[in-house]
C-alpha positions as CSV (number, residue, x, y, z in Angstrom):
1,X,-196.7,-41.5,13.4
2,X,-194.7,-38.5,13.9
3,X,-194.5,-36.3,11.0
4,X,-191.7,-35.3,9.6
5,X,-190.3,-31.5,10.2
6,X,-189.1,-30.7,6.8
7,X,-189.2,-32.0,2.9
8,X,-186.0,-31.6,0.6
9,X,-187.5,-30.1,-2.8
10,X,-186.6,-28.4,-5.8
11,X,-187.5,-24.6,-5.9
12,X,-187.4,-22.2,-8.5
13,X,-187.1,-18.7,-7.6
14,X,-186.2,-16.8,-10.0
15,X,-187.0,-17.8,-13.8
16,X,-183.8,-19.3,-15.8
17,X,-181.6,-19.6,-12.9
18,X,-180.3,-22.9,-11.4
19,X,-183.2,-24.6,-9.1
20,X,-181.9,-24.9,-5.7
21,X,-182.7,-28.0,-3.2
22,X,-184.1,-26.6,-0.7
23,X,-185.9,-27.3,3.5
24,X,-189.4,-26.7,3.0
25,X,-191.6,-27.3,6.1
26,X,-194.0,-30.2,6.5
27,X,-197.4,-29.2,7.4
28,X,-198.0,-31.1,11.5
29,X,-201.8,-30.9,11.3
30,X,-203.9,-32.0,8.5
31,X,-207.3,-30.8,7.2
32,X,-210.0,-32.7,7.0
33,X,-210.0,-34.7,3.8
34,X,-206.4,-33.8,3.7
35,X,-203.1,-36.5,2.9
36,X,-199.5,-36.4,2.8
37,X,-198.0,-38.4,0.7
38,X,-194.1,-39.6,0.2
39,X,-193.5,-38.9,-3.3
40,X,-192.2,-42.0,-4.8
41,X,-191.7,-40.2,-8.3
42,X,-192.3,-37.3,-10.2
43,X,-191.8,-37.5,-14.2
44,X,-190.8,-34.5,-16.0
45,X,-192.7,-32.6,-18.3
46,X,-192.5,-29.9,-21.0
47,X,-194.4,-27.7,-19.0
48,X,-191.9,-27.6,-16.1
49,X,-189.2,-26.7,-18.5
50,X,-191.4,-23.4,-20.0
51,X,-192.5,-22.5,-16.4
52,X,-188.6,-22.7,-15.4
53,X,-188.0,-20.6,-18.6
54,X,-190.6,-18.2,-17.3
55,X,-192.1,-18.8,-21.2
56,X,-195.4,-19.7,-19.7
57,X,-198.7,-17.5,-20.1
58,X,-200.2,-18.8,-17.1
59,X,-200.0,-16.7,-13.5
60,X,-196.9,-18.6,-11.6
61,X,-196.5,-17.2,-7.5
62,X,-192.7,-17.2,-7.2
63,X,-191.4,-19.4,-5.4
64,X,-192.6,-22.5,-6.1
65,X,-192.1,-26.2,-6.1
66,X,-191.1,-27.2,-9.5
67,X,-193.0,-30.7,-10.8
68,X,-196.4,-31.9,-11.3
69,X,-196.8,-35.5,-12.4
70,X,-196.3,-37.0,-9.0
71,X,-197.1,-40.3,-7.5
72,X,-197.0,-41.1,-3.9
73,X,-197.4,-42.9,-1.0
74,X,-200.0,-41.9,2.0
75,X,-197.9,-41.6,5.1
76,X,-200.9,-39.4,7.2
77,X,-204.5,-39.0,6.4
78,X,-206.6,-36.0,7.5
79,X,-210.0,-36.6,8.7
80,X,-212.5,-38.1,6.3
81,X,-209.8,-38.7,4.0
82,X,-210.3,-42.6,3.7
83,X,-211.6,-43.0,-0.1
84,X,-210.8,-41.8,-3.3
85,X,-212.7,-40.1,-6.3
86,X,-214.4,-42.8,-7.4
87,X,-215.1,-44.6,-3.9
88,X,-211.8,-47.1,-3.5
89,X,-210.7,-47.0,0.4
90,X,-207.3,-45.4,1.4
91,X,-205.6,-46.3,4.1
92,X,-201.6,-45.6,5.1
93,X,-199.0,-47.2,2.8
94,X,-201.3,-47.1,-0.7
95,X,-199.9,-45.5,-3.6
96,X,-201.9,-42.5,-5.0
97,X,-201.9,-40.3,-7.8
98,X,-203.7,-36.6,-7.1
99,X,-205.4,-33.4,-9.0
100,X,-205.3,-29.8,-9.4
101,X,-208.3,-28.5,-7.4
102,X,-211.9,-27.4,-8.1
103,X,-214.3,-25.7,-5.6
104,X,-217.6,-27.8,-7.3
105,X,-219.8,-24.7,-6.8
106,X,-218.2,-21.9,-9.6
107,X,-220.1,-21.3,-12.8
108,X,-218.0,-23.7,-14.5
109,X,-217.9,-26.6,-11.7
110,X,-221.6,-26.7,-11.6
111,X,-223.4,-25.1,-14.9
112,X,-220.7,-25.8,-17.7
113,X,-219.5,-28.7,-15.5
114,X,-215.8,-28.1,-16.7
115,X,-214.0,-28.3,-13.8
116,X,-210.6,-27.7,-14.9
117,X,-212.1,-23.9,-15.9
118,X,-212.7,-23.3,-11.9
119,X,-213.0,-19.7,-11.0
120,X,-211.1,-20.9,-7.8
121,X,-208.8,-23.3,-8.9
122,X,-205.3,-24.3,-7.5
123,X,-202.9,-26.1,-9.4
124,X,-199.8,-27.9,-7.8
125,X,-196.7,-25.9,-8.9
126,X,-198.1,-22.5,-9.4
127,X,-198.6,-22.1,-6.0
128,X,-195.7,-20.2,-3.6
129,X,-194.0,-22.3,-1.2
130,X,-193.3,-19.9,1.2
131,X,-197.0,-20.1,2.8
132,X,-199.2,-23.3,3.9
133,X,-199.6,-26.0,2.8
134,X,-196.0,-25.6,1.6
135,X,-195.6,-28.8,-0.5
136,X,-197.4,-27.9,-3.6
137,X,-195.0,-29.4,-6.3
138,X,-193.9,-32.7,-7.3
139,X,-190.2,-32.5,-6.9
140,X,-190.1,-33.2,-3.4
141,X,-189.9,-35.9,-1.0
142,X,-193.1,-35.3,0.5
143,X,-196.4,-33.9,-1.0
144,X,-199.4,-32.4,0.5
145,X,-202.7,-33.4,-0.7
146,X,-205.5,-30.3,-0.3
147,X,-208.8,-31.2,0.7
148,X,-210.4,-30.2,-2.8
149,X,-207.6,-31.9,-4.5
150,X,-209.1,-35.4,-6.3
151,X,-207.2,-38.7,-5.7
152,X,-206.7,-41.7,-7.2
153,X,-205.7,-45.2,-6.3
154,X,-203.1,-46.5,-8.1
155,X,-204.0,-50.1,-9.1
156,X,-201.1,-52.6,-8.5
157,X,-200.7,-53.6,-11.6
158,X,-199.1,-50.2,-12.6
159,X,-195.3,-49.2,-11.7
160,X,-194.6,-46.0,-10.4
161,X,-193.4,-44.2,-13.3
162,X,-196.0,-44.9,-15.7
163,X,-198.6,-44.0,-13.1
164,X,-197.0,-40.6,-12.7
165,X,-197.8,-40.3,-16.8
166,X,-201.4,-40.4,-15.7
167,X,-200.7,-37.2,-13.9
168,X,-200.8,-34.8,-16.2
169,X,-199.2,-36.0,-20.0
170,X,-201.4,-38.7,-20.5
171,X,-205.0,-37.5,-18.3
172,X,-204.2,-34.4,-20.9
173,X,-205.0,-36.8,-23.9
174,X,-207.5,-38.5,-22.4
175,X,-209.5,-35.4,-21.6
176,X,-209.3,-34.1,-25.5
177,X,-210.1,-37.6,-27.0
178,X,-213.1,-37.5,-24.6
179,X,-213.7,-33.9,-25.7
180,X,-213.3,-34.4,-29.7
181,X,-216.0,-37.7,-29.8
182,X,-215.7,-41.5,-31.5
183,X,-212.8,-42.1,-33.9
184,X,-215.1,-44.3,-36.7
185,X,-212.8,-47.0,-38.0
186,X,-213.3,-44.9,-41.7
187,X,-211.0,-42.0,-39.7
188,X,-207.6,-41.1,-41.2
189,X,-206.3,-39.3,-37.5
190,X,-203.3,-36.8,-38.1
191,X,-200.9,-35.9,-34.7
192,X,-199.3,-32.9,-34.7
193,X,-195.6,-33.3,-32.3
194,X,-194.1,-36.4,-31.2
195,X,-193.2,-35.6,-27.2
196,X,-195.2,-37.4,-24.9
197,X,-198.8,-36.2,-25.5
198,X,-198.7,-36.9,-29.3
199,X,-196.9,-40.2,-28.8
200,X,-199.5,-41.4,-25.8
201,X,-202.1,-39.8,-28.2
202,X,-201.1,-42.1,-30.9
203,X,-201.5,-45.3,-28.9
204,X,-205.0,-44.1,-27.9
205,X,-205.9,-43.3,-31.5
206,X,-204.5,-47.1,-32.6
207,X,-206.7,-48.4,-29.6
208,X,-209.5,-46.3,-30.5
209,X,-210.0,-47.9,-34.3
210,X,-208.5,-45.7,-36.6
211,X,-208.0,-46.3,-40.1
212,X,-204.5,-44.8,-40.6
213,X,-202.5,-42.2,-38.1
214,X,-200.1,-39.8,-39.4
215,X,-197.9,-38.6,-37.5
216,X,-195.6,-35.4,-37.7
217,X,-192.6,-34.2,-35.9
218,X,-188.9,-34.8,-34.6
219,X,-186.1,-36.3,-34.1
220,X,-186.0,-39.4,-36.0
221,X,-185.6,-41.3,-32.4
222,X,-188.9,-40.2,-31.3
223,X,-190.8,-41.0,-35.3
224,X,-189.1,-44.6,-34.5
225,X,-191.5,-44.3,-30.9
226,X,-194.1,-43.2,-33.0
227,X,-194.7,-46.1,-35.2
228,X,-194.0,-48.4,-32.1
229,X,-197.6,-46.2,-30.7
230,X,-199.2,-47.2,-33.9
231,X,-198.1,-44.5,-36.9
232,X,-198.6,-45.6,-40.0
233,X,-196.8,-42.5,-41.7
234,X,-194.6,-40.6,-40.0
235,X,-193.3,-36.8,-41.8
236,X,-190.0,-35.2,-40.2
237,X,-189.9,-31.7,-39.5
238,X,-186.7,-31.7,-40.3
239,X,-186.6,-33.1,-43.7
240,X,-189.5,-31.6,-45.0
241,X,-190.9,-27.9,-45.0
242,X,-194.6,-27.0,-45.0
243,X,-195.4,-27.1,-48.3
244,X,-193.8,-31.2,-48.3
245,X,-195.6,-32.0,-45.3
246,X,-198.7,-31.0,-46.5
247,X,-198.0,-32.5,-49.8
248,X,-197.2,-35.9,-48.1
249,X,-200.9,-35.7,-45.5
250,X,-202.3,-35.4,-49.1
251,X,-200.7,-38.3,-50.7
252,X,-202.0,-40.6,-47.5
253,X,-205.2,-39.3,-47.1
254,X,-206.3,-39.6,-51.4
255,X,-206.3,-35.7,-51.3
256,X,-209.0,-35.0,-49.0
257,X,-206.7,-34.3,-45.6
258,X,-206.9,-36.2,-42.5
259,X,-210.6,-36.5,-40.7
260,X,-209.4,-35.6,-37.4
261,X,-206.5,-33.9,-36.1
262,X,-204.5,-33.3,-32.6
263,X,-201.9,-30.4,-32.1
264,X,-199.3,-31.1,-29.4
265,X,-196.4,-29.7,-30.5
266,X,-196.9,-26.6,-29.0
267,X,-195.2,-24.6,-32.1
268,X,-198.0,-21.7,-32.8
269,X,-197.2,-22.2,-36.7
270,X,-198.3,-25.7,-36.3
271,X,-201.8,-25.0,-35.7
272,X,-201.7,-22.4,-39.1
273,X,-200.4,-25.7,-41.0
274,X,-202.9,-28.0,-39.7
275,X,-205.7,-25.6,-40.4
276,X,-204.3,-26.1,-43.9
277,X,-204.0,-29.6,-43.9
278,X,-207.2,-31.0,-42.2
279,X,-210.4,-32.7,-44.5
280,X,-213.3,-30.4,-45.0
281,X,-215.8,-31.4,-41.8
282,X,-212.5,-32.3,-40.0
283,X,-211.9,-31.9,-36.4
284,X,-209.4,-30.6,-35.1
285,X,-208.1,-30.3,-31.3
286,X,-205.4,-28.0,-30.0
287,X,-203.7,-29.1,-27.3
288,X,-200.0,-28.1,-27.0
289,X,-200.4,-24.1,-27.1
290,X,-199.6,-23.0,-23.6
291,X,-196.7,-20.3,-24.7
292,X,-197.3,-16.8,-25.2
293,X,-196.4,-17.6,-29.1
294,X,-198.5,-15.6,-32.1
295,X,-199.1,-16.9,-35.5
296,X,-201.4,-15.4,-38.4
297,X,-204.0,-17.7,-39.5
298,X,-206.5,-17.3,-42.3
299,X,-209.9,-17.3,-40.1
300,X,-212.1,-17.9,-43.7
301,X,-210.7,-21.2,-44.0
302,X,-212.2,-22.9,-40.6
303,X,-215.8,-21.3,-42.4
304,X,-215.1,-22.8,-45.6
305,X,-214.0,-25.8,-44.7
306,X,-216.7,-26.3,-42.2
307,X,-214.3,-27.1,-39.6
308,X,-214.8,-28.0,-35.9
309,X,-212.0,-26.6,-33.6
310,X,-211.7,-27.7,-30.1
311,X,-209.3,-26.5,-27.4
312,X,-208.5,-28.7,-24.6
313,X,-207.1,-27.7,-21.4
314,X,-205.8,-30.0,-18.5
315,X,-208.2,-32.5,-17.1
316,X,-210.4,-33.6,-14.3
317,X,-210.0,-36.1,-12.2
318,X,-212.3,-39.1,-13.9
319,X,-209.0,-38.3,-16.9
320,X,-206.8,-39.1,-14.6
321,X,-209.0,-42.2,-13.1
322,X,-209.6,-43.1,-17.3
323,X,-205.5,-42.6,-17.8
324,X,-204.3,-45.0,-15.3
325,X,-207.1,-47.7,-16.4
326,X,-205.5,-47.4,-19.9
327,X,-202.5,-48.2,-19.0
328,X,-203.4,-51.2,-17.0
329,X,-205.0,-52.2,-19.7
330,X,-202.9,-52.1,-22.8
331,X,-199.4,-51.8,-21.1
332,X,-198.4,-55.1,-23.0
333,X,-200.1,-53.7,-26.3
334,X,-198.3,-50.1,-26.0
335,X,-194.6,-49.3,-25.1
336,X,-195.5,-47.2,-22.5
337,X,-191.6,-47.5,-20.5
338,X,-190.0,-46.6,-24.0
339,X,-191.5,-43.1,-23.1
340,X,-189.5,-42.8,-19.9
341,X,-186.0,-41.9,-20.9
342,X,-184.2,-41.5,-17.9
343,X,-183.9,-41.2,-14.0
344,X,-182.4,-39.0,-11.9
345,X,-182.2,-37.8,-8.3
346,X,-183.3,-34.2,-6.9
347,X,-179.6,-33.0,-6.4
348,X,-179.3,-33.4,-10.4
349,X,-182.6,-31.7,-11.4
350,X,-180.9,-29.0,-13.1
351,X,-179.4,-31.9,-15.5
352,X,-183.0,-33.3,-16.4
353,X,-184.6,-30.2,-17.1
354,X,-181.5,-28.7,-19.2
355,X,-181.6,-32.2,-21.3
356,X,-185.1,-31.6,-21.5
357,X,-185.0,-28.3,-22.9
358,X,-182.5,-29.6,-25.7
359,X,-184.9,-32.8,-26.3
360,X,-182.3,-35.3,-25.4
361,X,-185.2,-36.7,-23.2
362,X,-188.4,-37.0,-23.7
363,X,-190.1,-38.3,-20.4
364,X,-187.3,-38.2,-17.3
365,X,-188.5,-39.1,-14.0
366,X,-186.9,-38.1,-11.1
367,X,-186.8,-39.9,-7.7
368,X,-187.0,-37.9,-4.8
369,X,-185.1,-40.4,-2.4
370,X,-182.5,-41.5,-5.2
């Protein structure tokens, strides 16, 4: 097959400014253990909205691809390229779903065995366009696979747009359940933000066994979703202040606060207020903080109350393997498509992400080839 010369894609070159469509070049010779992939979708999240903004705290290499939760089609294999992570043969045509990278011989690859703490990582997105491989982002028409990049067979069972969830929202919440240990059916869990994490994070909490969920955050639209997950309370941010919310987690939970909690709002005050609000021995994983946001905190009460405070960051590639297996799974049991709010081509990405920004959307997925 001859390879085609360039890939229209959405670049951002200069932070808050309009995202032009732009010709980036199609690598013609691939590594070994290298693919590219026709991008059959790529769903928007939060995080291309704050790197856009230039609101991250993470290193971004100007110009870059926008878009990160991809899925794709193999249109040209490297060598040694036929399987996946987990063994599953590859072969032209088969729909994929791929990984940051991690060198497996860092500190953290082989001692801590964390790989998404790499000392060399890459991660699609950050990455410049303007040298090879080129096609490091997911809002393009064609992708390029690295060679330390993990892959994943999607199975057929699961439609493009909730396999590109696996990518990165929902392999995100698998990676901090797996991090924070077993819900017990005795667990009252609380979730912190409604977006996409804490509404997927919901449905796995429901799966998992737990006794009652609460859930806090906004608009009313996206508390609806959040019972359709599996809430069995849900507080409004914007009808109730601190002091009410609190008031209400200690109504539902007999006074004690809830035995586990997730943060993934990504509001630096939340994780003050759910410091308050958590049980004493509670657990508590923070998520959503990716800005470059302060808050004070009271550092006596996580020593008082015994607490256990996790951080979760990304996820490896058995998270997204464990995502897309979920989904297969319980798609009839969870509203998984209610999460997808809209589609759009690349010409209007400009659209999605400002719609994003102002949460009229909460999981837009654009089509490359629209």
């Amino acid at each position: 097959m001859q390879l085609p010369k360039t890939s229209q894609s959405a670049v951002v070159r200069e932070f808050g400014k309009e995202i032009g469509i732009e010709e980036v070049p199609v690598p013609q010779q691939l590594e070994p253990r290298s693919l590219l992939v026709q991008i059959d979708c790529c769903s928007i999240c939060g995080t291309d909205v704050h790197l856009w903004e230039g609101a991250l705290s993470l290193k971004v290499d100007l110009p870059v691809i926008l878009g990160h939760e991809m899925v794709g089609r193999i249109v040209a294999m490297g060598p040694n390229a036929d399987q996946d992570s987990v063994g599953q043969s590859l072969q032209i045509g088969d729909r994929i779903i791929w990984s940051h990278t991690s060198c497996g011989s860092c500190y953290y690859c082989t001692v801590e065995r964390q790989p998404t703490l790499c000392h060399h990582r890459r991660a699609y997105m950050y990455e410049t366009m303007e040298k090879p491989p080129y096609l490091m982002g997911g809002f393009s028409q064609y992708g390029y696979v690295v060679p330390e990049s993990g892959r994943i067979k999607v199975p057929d069972s699961v439609e493009d747009k909730l396999a590109s969830l696996s990518s990165c929202a929902f392999r995100s919440v698998i990676n901090a359940f797996d991090q924070v240990g077993t819900i017990r059916p005795t667990d009252t869990v609380l979730v912190q933000g409604t977006g996409p994490l804490g509404l997927l994070a919901i449905g796995v909490a429901k799966v998992s066994g737990a006794k009652k969920i609460i859930a806090i955050g906004a608009p009313d639209s996206r508390l609806k979703l959040a019972e359709e997950f599996g809430a069995d309370c849900v507080i409004s941010v914007d009808q109730h202040d601190p002091a009410a919310r609190k008031a209400i987690v200690m109504e539902e939970t007999g006074g004690r606060g809830p035995a586990m909690a997730f943060e993934f709002s990504g509001h630096p005050g939340a994780f003050a207020e759910g410091l308050e609000m958590v049980a004493k021995g509670a657990r508590y994983m923070v998520v959503g903080q990716l800005g470059e946001g302060k808050v004070t905190i009271q550092p006596s009460m996580i020593t008082k109350k015994n607490l256990k405070v996790f951080g979760s960051f990304s996820g490896d590639i058995s998270h997204y393997w464990k995502a897309l297996q979920f989904i297969a799974k319980h798609q009839r049991d969870l509203p998984f498509s209610k999460l997808i709010s809209n589609e759009y081509s690349l010409k209007d990405v400009n659209v999605a992400l400002k719609r994003m920004q102002s949460f009229q959307e909460i999981k837009p997925v654009l089509y490359p080839w629209k």
